[in-house]
C-alpha positions as CSV (number, residue, x, y, z in Angstrom):
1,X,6.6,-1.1,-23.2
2,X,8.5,-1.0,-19.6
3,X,11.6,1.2,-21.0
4,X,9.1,3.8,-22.8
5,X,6.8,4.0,-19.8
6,X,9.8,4.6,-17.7
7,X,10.7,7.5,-20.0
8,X,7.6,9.3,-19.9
9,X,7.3,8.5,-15.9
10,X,10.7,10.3,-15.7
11,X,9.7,13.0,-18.5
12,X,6.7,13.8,-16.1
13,X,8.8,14.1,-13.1
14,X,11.2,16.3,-14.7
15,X,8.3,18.4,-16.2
16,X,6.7,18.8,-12.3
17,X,10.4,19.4,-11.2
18,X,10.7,22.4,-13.5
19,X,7.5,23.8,-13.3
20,X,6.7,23.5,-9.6
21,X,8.3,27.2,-9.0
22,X,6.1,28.8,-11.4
23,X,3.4,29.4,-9.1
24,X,5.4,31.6,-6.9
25,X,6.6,34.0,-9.8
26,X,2.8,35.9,-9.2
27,X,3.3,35.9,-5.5
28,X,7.0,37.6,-5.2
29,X,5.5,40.8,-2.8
30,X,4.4,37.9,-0.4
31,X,6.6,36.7,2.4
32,X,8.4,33.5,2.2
33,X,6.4,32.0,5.0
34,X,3.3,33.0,3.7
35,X,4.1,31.7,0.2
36,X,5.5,28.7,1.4
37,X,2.4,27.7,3.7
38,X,0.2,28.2,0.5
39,X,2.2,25.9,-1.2
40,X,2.4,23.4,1.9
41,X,-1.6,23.6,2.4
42,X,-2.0,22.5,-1.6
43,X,0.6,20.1,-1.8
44,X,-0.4,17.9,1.1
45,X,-3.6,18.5,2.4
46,X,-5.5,19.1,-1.4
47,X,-3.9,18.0,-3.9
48,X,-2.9,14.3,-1.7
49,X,-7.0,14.5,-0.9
50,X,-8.1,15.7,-4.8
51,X,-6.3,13.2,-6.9
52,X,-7.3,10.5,-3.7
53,X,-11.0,11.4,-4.5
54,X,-10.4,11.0,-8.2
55,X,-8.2,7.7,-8.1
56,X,-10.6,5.8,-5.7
57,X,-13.9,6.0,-4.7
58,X,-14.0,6.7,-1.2
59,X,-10.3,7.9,0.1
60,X,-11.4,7.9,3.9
61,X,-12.9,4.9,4.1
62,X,-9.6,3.4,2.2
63,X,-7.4,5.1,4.8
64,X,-10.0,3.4,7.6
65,X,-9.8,0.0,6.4
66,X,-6.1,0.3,7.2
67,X,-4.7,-1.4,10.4
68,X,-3.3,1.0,13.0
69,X,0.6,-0.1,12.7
70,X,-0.1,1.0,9.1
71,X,-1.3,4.2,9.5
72,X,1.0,4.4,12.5
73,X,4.5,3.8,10.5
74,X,3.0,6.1,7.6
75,X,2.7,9.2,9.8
76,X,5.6,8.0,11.5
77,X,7.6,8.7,8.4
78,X,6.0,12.0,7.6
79,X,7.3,13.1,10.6
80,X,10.6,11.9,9.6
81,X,10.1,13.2,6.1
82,X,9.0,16.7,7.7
83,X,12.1,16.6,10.1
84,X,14.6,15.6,7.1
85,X,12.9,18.6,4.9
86,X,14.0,21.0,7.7
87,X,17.6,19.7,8.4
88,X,18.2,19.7,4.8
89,X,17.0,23.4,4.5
90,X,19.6,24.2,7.9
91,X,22.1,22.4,6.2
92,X,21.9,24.2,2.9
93,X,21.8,27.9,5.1
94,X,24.8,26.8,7.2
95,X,26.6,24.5,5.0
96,X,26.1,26.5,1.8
97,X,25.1,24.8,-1.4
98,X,28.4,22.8,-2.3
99,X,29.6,21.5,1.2
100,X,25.1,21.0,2.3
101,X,24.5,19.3,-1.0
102,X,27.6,16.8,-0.6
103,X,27.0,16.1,3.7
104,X,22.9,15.8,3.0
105,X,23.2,13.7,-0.8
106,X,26.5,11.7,1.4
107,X,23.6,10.5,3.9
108,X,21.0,9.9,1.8
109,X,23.0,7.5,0.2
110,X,24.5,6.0,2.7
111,X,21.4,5.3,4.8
112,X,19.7,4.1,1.3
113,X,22.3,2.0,0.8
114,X,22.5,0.3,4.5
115,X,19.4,0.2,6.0
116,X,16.8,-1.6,3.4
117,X,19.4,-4.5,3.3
118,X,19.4,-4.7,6.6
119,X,15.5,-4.5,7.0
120,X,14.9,-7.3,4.0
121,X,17.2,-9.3,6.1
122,X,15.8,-8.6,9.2
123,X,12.3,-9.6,7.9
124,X,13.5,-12.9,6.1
125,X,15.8,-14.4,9.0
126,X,13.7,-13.6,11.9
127,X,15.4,-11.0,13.2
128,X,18.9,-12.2,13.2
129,X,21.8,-10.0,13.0
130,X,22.9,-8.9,9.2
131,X,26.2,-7.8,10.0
132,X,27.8,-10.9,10.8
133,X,31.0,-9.3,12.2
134,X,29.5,-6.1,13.8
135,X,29.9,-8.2,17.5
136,X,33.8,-6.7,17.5
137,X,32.9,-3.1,16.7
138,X,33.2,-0.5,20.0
139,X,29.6,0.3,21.0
């Protein structure tokens, strides 16, 4: 059941992938921005809150159950998320498409490859050093 469910997940994903531009085919005599913030308002302030409302049954009170480091690190990330959404967008208008997909992809998988090692380890050996031989690197 695991392998078919990971099929339609991915289906589903590949469905909102395709279709998430449709919107903005009714809206081409707006400006970017405006478009853009439409789009931004939906896809994180209702649709996050909608689906919340519809999943559970009371999404603020879930939200203030949650201890402050939690809440903290989330928005944390958002801002992280937020600041990686706009370097990637520089990147692709500087960079162009071949050489800002290649640098922006190249970190990505770099960082996802390094740093949750390096967390799980951190967690599980308390706090010891995961790269044993990084004493003898400059720095």
């Amino acid at each position: 059941m695991n392998p078919l469910l990971g099929v339609i997940f991915h289906w589903l994903g590949g469905l909102a992938s395709g279709s998430f531009y449709v919107p903005y085919r009714g809206v081409k005599k707006w400006s970017w921005e405006t478009y853009w913030l439409v789009g931004g308002v939906f896809s994180w302030l209702v649709c996050p809150w909608l689906l919340a409302s519809i999943l559970t049954k009371n999404p603020a009170a879930a939200i203030g159950s949650q201890p402050f480091s939690t809440l903290a690190w989330t928005y944390f990330f958002g801002v992280l998320w937020g600041f990686g959404g706009l370097t990637f967008g520089l990147a692709m208008r500087y960079l162009g498409m071949s050489l800002g997909m290649g640098v922006a992809l190249g970190y990505c998988a770099a960082f996802g490859t390094l740093l949750p090692p390096q967390d799980l380890h951190a967690r599980h050996s308390g706090g010891r050093n995961p790269w044993p031989n990084r004493g003898d690197l400059p720095g």
